[in-house]
C-alpha positions as CSV (number, residue, x, y, z in Angstrom):
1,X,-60.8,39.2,104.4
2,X,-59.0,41.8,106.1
3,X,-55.8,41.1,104.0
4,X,-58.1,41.5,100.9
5,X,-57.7,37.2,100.2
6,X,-60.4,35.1,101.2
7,X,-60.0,32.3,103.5
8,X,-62.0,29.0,104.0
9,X,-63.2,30.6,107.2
10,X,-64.6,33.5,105.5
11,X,-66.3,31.9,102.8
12,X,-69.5,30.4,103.7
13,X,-71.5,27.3,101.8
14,X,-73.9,29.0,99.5
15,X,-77.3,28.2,100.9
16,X,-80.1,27.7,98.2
17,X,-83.6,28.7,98.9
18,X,-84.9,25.4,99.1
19,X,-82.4,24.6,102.2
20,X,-79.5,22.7,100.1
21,X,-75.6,24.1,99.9
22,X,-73.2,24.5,97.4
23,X,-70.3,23.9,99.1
24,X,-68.5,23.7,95.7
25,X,-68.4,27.1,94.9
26,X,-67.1,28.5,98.1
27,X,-64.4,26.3,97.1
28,X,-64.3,28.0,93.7
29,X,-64.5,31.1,94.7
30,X,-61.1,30.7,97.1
31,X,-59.3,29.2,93.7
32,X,-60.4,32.3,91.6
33,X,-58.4,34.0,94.7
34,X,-55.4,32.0,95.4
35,X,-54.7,31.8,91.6
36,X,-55.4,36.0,91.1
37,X,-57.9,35.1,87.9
38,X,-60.1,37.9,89.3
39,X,-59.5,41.0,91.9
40,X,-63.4,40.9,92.8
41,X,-66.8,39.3,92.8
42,X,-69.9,40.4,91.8
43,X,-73.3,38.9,92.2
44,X,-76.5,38.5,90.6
45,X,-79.9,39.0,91.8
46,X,-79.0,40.0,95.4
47,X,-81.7,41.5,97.7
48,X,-80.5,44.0,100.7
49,X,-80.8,40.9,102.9
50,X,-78.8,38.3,100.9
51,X,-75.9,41.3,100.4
52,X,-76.2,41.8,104.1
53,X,-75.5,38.3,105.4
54,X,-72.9,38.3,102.2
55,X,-71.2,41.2,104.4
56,X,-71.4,39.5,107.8
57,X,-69.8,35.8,106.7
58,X,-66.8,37.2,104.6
59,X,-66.6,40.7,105.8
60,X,-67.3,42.4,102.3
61,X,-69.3,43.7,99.8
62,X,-69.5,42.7,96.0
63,X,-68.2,45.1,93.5
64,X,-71.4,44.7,91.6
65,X,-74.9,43.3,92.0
66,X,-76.7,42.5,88.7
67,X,-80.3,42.5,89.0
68,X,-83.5,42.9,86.5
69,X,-83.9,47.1,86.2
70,X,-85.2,48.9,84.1
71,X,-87.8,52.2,83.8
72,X,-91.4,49.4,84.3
73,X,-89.0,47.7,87.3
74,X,-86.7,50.1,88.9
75,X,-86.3,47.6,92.2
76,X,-85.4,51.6,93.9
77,X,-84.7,49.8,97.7
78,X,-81.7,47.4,95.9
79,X,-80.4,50.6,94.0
80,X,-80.3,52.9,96.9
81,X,-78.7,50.0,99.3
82,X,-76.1,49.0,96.4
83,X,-75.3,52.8,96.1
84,X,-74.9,53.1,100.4
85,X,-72.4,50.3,100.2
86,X,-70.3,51.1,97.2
87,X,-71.9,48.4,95.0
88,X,-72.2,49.2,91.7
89,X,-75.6,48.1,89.9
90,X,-75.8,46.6,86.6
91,X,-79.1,46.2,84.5
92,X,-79.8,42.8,82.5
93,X,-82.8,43.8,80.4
94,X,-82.5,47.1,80.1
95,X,-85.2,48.0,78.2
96,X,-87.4,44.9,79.5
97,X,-86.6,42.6,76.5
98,X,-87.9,45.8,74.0
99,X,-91.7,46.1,76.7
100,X,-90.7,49.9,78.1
101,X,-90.0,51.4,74.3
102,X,-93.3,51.7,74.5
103,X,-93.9,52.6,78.3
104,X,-96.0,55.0,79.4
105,X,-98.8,55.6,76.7
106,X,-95.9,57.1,74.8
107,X,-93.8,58.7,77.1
108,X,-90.5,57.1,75.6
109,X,-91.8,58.2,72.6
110,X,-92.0,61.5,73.0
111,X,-89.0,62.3,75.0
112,X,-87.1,60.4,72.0
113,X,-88.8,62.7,69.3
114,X,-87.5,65.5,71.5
115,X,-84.2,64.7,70.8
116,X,-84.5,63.0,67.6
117,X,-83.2,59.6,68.9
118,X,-84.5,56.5,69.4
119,X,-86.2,55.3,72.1
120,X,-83.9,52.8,73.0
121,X,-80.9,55.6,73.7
122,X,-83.5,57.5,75.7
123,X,-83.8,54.4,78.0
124,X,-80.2,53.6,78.2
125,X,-79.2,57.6,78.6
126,X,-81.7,57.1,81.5
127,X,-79.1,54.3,83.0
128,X,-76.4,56.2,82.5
129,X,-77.8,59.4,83.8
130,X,-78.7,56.9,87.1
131,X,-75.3,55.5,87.1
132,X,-76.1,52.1,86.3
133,X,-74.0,49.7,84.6
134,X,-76.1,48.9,81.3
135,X,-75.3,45.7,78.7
136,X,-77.7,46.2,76.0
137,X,-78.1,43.1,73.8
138,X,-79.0,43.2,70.3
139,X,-78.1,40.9,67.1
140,X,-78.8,43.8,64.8
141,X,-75.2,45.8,64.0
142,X,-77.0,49.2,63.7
143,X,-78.9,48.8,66.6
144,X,-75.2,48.1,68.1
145,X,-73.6,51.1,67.0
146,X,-76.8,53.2,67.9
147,X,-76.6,51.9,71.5
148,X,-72.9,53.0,71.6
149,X,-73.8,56.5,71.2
150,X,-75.6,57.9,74.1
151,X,-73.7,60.9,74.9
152,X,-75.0,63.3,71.9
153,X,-77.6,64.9,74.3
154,X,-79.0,64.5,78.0
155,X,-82.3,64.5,79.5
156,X,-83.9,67.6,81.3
157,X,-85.1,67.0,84.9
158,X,-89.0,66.7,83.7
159,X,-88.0,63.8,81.2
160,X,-85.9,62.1,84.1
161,X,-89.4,62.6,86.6
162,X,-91.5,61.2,83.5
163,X,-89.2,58.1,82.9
164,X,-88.9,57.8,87.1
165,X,-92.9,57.4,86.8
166,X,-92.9,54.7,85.3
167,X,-92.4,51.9,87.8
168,X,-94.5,49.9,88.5
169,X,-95.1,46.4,90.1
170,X,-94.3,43.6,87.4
171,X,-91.3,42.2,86.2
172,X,-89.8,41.4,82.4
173,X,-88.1,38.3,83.5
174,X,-88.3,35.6,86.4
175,X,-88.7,36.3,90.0
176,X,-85.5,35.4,91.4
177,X,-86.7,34.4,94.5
178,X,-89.0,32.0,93.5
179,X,-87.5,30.6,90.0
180,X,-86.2,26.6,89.6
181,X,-83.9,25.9,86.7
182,X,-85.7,22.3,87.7
């Protein structure tokens, strides 16, 4: 990939965990390429060792990784890896599907009173103040417009430590390592 195009011999067969290929979307992925529909790739649930053999077959790293993150789950050995390699990190869930607006016995709470926000902007001022990439869903249009404005205050460095605390050992969603669609 030295010429910044993939080639067949760069792109490996995506191995599954159960031992089966894909061999369809190596193929896929030299289209998007040869045709210019996209300038890079990103993945999604990547560990340190899936983005490390990633490297070693084609020679490069994703420009993102999208993984489960948030303050109950901050997965802090795929952050820090992602940051040492230029991978940018992007959080699906957040705010744990709504779980960490209450995290901590109150803890979002409170630093959200303190600024007279929600506890929702506290969480995703949190990502932004981290750097990650953050895609808050909501079907509600003023929870929308609330989640666009995060930049009215900032957190101080004992809020950050508070929210930092609150990891812990259990996910929102699926375990990507072990979940079948089947």
């Amino acid at each position: 990939m030295a010429d910044g195009h993939i080639s067949p011999a760069n792109v490996p067969d995506i191995a599954l965990r159960d031992g089966h290929s894909i061999p369809q979307v190596g193929l896929g992925v030299l289209r998007i390429d040869d045709e210019g529909m996209a300038r890079t790739l990103g993945v999604c649930n990547f560990m340190p060792a899936d983005l490390k053999r990633l490297h070693e077959e084609t020679g490069a790293w994703p420009a993102v990784n999208q993984i489960e993150l948030h303050p109950t789950w901050q997965q802090r050995e795929v952050v820090a890896f992602c940051k040492e390699h230029g991978i940018a990190v992007e959080a699906y869930s957040p705010m744990a599907r709504g779980a960490d607006l209450n995290a901590g016995n109150g803890t979002i709470e409170k630093i959200a009173a303190a600024h007279g926000v929600s506890p929702a902007r506290v969480i995703l001022r949190w990502h932004i103040e981290n750097g990650t990439i953050i895609i808050p869903k909501s079907v509600h249009a003023a929870r929308q417009k609330e989640n666009l404005d995060l930049f009215g205050f900032e957190l101080t460095a004992e809020e950050r430590a508070a929210i930092d605390a609150l990891d812990g050992p259990t996910r929102a969603g699926h375990d990507p390592l072990t979940f079948t669609y089947a």
